[in-house]
N, C-alpha and C positions, 0 to 999 in steps of 0.2 A: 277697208272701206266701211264707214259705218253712216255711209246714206245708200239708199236704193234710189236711180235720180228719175226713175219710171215704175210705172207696175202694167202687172198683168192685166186691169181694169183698162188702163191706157192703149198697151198693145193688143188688147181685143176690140174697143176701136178704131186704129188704125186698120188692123186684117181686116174688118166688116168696110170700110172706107174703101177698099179698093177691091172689095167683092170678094175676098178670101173667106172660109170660114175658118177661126180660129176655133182649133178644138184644143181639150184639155184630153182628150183619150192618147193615151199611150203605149208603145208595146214596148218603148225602150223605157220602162222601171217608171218609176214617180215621178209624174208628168208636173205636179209643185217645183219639186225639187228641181228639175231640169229648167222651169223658166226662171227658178231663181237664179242658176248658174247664167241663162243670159241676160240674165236684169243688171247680176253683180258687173260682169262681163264688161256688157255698154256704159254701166257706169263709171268703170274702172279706167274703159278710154276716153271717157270726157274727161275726168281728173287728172287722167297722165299725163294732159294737154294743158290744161285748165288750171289745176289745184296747183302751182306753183302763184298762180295771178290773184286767184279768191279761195277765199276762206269755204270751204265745206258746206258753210251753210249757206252764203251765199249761192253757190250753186245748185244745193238743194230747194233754193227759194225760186229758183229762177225758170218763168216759164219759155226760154227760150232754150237754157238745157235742158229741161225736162222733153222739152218734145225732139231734140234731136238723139238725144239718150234712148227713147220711144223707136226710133227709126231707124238706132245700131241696135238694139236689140232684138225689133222685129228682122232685120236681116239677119241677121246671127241665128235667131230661132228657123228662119225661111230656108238657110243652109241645110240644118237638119234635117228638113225634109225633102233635100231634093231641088229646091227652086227658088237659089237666089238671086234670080234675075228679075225676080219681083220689086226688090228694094234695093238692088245694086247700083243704079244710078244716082236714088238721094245720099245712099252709103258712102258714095264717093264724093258727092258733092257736100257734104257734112263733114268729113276727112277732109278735106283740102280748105272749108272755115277753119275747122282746129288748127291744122297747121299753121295757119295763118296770123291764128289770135296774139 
């Protein structure tokens, strides 16, 4: 994958949007490193849906994947800690667009 189709800038805030604080401290190793695995992550399943239809850059151009890519990431990240029920219902409701496209 050589787009990121969210950043940390983004999903910090969506977590401040819904009253979370998103921190960067971590006790599980390089907390960089760990949001890049869920950046790549969510972006990895907009494309696996997606990248058959547009081209790479198209979908890196586009602010309508960029903010659902934002909202599998932030779930993916909310996992880790314990409380994905924070963003599991637009999770699901953002998987069932994909599917659909």
């Amino acid at each position: 994958m050589s787009y990121q189709l969210t950043s940390r800038k983004e999903m910090g805030y969506l977590f401040k949007r819904i009253g979370v604080d998103f921190r960067t401290d971590s006790d599980q190793g390089n907390c960089e490193d760990m949001l890049d695995f869920y950046i790549n992550d969510a972006s990895s399943t907009v494309v696996s849906y997606l990248g058959q239809m547009y081209e790479a850059t198209l979908l890196a151009g586009s602010n309508w994947v960029r903010i659902r890519a934002t909202w599998i990431a932030c779930y993916y990240l909310s996992q880790s800690g314990g409380n994905p029920s924070l963003f599991y219902g637009r999770f699901q409701s953002i998987m069932e667009e994909l599917e659909k496209a």
